[in-house]
C-alpha positions as a LaTeX table, in Angstrom:
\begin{tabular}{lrrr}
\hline
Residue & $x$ (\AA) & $y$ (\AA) & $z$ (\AA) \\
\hline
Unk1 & 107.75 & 85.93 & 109.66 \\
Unk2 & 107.82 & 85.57 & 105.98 \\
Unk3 & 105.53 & 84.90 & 103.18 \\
Unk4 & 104.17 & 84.58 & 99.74 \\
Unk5 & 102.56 & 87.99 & 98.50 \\
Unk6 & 100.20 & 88.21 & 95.53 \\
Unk7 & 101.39 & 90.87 & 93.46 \\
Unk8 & 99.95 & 89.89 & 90.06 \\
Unk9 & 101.20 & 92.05 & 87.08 \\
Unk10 & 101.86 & 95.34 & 89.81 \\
Unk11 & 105.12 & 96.79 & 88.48 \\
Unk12 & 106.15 & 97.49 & 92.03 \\
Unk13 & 108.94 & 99.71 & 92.11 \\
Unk14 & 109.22 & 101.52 & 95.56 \\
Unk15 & 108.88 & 99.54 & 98.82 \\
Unk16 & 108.79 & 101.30 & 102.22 \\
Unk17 & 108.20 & 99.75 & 105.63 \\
Unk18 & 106.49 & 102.29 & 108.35 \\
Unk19 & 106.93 & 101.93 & 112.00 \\
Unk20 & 103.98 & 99.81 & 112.55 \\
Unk21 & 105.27 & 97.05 & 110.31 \\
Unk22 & 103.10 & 98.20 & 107.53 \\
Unk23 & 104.64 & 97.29 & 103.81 \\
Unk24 & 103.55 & 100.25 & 101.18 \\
Unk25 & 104.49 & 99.99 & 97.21 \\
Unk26 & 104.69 & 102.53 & 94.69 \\
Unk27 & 103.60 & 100.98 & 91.29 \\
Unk28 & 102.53 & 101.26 & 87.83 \\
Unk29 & 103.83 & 103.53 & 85.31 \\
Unk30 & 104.13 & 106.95 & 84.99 \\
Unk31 & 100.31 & 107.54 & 83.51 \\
Unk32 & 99.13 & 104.99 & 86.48 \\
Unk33 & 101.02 & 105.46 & 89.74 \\
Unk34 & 99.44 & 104.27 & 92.38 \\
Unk35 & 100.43 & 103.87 & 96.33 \\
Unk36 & 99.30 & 100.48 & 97.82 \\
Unk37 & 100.34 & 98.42 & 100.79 \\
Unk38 & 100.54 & 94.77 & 101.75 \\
Unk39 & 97.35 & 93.54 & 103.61 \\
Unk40 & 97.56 & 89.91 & 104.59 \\
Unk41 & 98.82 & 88.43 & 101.41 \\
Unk42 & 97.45 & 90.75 & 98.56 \\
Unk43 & 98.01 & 94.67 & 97.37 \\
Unk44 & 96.02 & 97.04 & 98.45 \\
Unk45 & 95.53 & 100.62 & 96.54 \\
Unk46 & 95.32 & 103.26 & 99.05 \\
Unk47 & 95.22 & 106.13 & 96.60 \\
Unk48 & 95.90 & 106.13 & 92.64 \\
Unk49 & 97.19 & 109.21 & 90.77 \\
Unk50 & 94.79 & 109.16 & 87.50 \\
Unk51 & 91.82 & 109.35 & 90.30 \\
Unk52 & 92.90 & 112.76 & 91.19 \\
Unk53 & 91.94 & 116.34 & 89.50 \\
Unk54 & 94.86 & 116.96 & 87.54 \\
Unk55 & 96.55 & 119.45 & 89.22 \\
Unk56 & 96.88 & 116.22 & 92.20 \\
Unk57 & 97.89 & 113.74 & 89.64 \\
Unk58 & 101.57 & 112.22 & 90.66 \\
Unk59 & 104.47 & 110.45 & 89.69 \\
Unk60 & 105.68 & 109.58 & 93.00 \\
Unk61 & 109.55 & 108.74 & 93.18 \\
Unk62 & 109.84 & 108.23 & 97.10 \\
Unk63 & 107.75 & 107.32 & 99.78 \\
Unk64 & 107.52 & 107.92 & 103.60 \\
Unk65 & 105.28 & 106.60 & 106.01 \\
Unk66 & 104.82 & 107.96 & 109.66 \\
Unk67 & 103.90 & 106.24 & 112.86 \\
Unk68 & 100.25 & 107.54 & 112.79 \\
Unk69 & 100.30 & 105.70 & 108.88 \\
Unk70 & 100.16 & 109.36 & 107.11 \\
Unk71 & 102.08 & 109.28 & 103.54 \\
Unk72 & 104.35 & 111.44 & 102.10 \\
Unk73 & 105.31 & 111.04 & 98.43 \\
Unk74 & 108.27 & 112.81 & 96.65 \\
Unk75 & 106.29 & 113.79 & 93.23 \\
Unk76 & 107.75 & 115.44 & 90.06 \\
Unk77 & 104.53 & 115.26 & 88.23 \\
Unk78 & 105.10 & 116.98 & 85.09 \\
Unk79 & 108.28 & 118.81 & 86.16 \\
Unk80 & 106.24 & 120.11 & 89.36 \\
Unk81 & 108.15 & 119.12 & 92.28 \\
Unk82 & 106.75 & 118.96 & 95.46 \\
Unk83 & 106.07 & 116.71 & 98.69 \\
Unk84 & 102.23 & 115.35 & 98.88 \\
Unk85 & 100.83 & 114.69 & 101.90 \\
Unk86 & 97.77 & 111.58 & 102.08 \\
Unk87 & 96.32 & 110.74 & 105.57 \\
Unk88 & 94.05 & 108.32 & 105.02 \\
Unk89 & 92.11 & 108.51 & 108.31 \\
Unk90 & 90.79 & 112.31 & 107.18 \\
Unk91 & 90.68 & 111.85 & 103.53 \\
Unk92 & 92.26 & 110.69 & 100.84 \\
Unk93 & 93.11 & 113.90 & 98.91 \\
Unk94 & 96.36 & 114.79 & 98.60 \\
Unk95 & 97.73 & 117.88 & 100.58 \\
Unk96 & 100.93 & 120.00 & 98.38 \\
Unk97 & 102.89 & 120.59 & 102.18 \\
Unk98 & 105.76 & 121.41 & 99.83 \\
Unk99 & 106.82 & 122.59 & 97.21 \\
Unk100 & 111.00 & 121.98 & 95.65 \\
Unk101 & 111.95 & 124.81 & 93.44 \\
Unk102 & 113.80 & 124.12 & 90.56 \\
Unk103 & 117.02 & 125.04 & 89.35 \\
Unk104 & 117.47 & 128.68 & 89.02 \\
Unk105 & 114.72 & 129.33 & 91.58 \\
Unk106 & 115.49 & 130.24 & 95.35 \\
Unk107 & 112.98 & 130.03 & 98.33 \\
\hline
\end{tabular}
């Protein structure tokens, strides 16, 4: 089916669909990012970046959502690259499960 969803002033830039049908947006700007998904008709923020201790802050520039609804954002957070795990049914701190060196350095 389709629909109307209230998005308000959400600068939405990243949409990603997980397996269950679930709709999750990664928004604001680069001081604000925030990951939040469609429930019924409105936007939802499951976890927002200037919420977080610093060294968890993000600017998230991909998204990935697994069966089991556990998120994985591509963040480059101050030049720090790295993959950020949030599953929201143990908590909603971020987990580092990787980290992208950058040019110049090898695994």
């Amino acid at each position: 089916g389709s629909g109307d969803v209230v998005v308000g002033n959400t600068d939405a830039d990243i949409l990603f669909c997980s397996p269950n049908g679930m709709l999750y947006v990664l928004s604001g700007s680069q001081e604000t990012r925030k990951v939040q998904k469609v429930v019924g008709s409105r936007l939802e923020t499951v976890i927002a970046s200037e919420n977080l201790p610093e060294d968890m802050q993000f600017e998230a520039c991909g998204i990935c959502v697994t069966k089991e609804e556990v998120i994985y954002i591509s963040d480059n957070f101050e030049g720090n690259r790295r993959i950020l795990c949030i599953n929201p049914a143990q908590s909603l701190e971020p987990v580092v499960v990787a980290q992208i060196p950058t040019e110049g350095r090898s695994f």
